[in-house]
PDB file of N, CA, C and O in Angstrom:
ATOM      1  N   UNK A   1       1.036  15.636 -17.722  1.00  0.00           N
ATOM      2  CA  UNK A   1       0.886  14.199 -17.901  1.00  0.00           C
ATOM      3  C   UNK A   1       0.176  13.623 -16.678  1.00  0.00           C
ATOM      4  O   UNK A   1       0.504  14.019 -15.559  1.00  0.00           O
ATOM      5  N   UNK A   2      -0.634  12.848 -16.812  1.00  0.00           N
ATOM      6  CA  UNK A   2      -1.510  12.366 -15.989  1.00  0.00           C
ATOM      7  C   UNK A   2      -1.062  11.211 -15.127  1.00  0.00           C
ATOM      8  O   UNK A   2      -0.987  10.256 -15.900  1.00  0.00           O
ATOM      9  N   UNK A   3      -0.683  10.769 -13.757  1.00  0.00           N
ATOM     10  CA  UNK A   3      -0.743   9.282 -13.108  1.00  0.00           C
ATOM     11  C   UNK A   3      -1.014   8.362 -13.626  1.00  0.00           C
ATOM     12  O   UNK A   3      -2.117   8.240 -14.158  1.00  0.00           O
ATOM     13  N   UNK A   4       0.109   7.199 -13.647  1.00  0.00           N
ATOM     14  CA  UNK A   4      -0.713   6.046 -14.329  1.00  0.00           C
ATOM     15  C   UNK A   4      -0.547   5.158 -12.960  1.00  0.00           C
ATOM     16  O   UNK A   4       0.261   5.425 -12.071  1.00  0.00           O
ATOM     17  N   UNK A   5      -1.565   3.927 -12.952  1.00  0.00           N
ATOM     18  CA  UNK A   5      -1.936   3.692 -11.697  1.00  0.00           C
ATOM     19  C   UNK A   5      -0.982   2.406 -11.718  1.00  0.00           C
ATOM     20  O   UNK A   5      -1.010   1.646 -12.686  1.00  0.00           O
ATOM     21  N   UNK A   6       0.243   2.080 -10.135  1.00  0.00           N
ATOM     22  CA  UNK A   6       1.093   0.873  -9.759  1.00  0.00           C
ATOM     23  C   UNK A   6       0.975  -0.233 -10.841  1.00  0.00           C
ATOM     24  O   UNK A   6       1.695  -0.827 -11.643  1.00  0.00           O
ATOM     25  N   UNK A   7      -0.753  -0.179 -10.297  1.00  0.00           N
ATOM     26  CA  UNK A   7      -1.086  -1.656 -10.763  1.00  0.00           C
ATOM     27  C   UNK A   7      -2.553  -1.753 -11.647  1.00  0.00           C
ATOM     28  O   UNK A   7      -3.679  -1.334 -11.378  1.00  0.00           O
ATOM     29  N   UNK A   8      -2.138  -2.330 -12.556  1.00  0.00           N
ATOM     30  CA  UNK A   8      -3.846  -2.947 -13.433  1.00  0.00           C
ATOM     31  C   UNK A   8      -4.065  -4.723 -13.640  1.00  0.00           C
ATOM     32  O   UNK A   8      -3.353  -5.724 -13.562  1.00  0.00           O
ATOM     33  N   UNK A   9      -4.999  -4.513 -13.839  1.00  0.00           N
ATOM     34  CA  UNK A   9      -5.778  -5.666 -13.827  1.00  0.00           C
ATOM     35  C   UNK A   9      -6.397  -5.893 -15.249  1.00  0.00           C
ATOM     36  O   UNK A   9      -7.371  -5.167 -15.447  1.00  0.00           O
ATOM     37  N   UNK A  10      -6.017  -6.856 -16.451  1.00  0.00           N
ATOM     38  CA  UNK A  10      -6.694  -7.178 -17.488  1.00  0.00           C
ATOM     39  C   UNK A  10      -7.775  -8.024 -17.386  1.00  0.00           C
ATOM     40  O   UNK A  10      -7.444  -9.185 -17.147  1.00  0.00           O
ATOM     41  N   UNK A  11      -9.125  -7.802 -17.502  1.00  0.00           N
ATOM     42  CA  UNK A  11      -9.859  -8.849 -17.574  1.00  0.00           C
ATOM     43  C   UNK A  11     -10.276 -10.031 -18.819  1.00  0.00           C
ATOM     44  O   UNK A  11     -11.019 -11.010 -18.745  1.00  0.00           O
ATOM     45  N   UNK A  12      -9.284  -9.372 -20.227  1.00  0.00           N
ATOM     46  CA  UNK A  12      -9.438 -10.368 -21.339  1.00  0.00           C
ATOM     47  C   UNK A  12      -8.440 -11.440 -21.126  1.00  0.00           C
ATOM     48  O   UNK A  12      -8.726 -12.559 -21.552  1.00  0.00           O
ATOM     49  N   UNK A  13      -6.913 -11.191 -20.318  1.00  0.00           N
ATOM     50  CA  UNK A  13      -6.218 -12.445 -20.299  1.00  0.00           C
ATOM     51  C   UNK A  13      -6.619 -12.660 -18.408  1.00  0.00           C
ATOM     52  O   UNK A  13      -5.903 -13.630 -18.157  1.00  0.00           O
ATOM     53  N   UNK A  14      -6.957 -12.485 -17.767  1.00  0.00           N
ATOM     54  CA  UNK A  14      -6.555 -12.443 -16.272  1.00  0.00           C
ATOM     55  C   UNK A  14      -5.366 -12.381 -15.556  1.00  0.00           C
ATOM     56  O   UNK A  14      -5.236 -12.852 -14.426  1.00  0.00           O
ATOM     57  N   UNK A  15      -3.964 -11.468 -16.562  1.00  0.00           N
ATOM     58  CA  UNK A  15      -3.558 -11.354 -15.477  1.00  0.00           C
ATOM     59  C   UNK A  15      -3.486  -9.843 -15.114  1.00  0.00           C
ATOM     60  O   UNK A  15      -4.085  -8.952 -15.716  1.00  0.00           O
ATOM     61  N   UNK A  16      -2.521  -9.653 -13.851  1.00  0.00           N
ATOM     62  CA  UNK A  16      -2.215  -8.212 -13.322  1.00  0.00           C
ATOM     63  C   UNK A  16      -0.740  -7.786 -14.035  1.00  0.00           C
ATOM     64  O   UNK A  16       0.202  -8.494 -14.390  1.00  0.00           O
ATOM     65  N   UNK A  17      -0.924  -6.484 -14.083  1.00  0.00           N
ATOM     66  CA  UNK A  17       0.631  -6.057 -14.401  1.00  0.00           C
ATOM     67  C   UNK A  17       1.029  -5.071 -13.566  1.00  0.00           C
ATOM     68  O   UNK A  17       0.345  -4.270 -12.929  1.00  0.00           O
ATOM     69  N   UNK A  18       2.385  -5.229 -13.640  1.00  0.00           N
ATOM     70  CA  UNK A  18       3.516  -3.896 -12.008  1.00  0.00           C
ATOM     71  C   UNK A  18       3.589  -2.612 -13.281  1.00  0.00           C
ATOM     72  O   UNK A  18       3.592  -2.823 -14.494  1.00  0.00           O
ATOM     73  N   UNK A  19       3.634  -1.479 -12.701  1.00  0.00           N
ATOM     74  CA  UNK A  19       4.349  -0.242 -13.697  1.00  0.00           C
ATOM     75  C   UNK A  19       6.013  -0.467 -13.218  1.00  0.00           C
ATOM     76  O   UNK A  19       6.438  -0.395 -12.065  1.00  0.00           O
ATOM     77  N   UNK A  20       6.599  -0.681 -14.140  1.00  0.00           N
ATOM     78  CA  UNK A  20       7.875  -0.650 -13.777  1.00  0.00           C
ATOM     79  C   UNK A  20       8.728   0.989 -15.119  1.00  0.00           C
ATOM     80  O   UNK A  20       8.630   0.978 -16.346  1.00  0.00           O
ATOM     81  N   UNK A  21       9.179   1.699 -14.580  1.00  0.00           N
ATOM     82  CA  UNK A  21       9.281   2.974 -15.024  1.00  0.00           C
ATOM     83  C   UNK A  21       8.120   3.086 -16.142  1.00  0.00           C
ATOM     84  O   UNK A  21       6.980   3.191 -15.688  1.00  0.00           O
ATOM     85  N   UNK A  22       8.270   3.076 -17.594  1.00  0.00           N
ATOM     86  CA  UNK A  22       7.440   3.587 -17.914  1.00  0.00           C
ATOM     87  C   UNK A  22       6.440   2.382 -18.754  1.00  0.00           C
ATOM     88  O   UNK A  22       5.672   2.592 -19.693  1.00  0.00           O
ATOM     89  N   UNK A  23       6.713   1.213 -18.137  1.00  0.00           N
ATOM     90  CA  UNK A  23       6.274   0.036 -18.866  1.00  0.00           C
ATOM     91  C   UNK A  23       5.808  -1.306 -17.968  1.00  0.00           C
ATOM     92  O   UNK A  23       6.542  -1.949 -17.218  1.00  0.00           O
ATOM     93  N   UNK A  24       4.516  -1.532 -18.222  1.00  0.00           N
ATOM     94  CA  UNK A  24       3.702  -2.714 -17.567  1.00  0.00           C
ATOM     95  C   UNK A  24       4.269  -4.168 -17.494  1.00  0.00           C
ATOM     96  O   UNK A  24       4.111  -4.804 -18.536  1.00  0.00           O
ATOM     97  N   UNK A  25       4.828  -4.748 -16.586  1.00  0.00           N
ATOM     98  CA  UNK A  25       5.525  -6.076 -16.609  1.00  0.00           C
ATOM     99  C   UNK A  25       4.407  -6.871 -15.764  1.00  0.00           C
ATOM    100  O   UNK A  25       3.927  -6.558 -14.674  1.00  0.00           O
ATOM    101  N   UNK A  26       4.041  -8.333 -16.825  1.00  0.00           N
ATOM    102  CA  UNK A  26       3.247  -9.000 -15.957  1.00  0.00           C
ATOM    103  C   UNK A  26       3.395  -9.053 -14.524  1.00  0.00           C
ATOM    104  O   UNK A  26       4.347  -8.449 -14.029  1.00  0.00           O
ATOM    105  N   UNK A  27       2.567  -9.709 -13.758  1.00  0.00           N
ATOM    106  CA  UNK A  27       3.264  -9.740 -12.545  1.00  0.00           C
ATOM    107  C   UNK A  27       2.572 -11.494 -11.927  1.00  0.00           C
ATOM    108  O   UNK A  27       1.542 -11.915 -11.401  1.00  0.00           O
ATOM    109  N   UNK A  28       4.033 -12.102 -12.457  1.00  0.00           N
ATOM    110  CA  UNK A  28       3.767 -13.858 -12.821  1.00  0.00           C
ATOM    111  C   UNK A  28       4.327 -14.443 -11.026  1.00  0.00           C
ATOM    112  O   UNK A  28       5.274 -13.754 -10.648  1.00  0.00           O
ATOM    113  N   UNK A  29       4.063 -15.108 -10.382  1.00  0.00           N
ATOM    114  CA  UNK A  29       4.230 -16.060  -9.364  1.00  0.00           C
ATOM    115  C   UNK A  29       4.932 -16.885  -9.508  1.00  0.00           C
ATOM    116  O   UNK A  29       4.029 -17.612  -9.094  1.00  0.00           O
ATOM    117  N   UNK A  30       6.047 -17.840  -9.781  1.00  0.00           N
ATOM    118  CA  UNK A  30       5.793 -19.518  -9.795  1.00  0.00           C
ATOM    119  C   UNK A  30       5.793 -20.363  -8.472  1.00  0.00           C
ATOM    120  O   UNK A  30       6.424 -20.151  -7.436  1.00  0.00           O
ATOM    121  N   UNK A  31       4.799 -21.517  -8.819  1.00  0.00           N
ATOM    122  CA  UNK A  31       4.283 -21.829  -8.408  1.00  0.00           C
ATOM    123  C   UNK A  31       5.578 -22.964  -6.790  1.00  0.00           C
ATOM    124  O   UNK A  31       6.738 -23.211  -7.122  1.00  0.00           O
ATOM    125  N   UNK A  32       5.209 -23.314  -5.690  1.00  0.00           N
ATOM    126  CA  UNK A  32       6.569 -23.940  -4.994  1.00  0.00           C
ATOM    127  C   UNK A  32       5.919 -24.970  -5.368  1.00  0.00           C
ATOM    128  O   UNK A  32       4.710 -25.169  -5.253  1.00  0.00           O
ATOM    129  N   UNK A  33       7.084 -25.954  -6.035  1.00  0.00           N
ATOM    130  CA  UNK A  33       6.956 -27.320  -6.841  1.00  0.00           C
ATOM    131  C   UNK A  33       7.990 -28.265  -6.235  1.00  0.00           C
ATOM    132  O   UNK A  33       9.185 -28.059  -6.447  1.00  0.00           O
ATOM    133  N   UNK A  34       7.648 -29.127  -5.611  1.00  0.00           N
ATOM    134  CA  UNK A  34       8.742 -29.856  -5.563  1.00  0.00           C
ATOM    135  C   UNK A  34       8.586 -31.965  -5.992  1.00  0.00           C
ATOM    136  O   UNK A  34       7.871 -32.912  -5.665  1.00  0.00           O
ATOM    137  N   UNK A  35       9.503 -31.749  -6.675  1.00  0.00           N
ATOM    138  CA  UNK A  35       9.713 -32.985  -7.346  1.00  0.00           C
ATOM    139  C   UNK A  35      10.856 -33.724  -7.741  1.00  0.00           C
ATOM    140  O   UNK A  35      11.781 -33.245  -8.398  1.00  0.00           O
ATOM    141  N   UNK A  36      10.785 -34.950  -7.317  1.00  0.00           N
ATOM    142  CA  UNK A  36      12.303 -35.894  -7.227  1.00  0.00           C
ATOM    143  C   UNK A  36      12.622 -35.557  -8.991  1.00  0.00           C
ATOM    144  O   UNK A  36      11.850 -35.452  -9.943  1.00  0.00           O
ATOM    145  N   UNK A  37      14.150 -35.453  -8.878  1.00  0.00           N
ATOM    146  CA  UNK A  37      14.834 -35.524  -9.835  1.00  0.00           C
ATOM    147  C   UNK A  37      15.676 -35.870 -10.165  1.00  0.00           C
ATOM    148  O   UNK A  37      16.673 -35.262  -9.773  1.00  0.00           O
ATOM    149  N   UNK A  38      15.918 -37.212 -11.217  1.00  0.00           N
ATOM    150  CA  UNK A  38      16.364 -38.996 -11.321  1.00  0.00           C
ATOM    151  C   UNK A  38      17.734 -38.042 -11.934  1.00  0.00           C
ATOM    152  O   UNK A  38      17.844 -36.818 -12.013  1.00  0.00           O
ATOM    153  N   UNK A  39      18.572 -38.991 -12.270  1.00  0.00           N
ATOM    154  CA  UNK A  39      19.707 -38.653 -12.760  1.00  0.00           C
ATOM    155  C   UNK A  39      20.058 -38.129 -14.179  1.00  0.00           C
ATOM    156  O   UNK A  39      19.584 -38.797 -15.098  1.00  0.00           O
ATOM    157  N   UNK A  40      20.744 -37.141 -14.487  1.00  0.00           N
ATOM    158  CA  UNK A  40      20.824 -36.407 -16.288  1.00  0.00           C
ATOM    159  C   UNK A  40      19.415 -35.681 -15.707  1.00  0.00           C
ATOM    160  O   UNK A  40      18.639 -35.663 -16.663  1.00  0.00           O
ATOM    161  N   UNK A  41      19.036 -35.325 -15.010  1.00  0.00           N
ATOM    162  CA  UNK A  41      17.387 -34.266 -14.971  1.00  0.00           C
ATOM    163  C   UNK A  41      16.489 -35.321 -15.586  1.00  0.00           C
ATOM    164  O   UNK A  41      15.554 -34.823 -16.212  1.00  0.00           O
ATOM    165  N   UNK A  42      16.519 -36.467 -15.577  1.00  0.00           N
ATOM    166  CA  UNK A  42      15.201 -36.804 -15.475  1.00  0.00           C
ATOM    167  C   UNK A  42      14.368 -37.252 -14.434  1.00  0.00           C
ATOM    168  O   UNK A  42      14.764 -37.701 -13.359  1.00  0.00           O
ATOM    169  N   UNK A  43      13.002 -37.090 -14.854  1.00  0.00           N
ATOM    170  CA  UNK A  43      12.100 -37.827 -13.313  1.00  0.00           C
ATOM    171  C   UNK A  43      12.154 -38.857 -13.491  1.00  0.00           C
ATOM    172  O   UNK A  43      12.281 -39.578 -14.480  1.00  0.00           O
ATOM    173  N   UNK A  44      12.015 -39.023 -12.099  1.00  0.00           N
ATOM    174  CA  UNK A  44      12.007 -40.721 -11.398  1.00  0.00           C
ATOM    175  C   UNK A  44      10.545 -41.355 -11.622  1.00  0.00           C
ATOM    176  O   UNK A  44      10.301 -42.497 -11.230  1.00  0.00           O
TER     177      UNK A  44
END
């Protein structure tokens, strides 16, 4: 069985994916957001 490589790169959606055992998991960021938040979760 041949190496499959950490990490790939899709160029039809743009993103990257991790090899995690034998299966590709995006590999998503989120973003640091910060924003007041009014009372019951709503914004102010």
């Amino acid at each position: 069985m041949k190496e499959l490589p950490e990490r790939i790169h899709d160029d039809t959606n743009g993103l990257d994916y991790v090899l995690v055992g034998d299966y590709y998991i995006p590999a998503l960021r989120l973003t640091e957001e910060s924003r007041p938040i009014g009372h019951w979760g709503a914004q102010a």
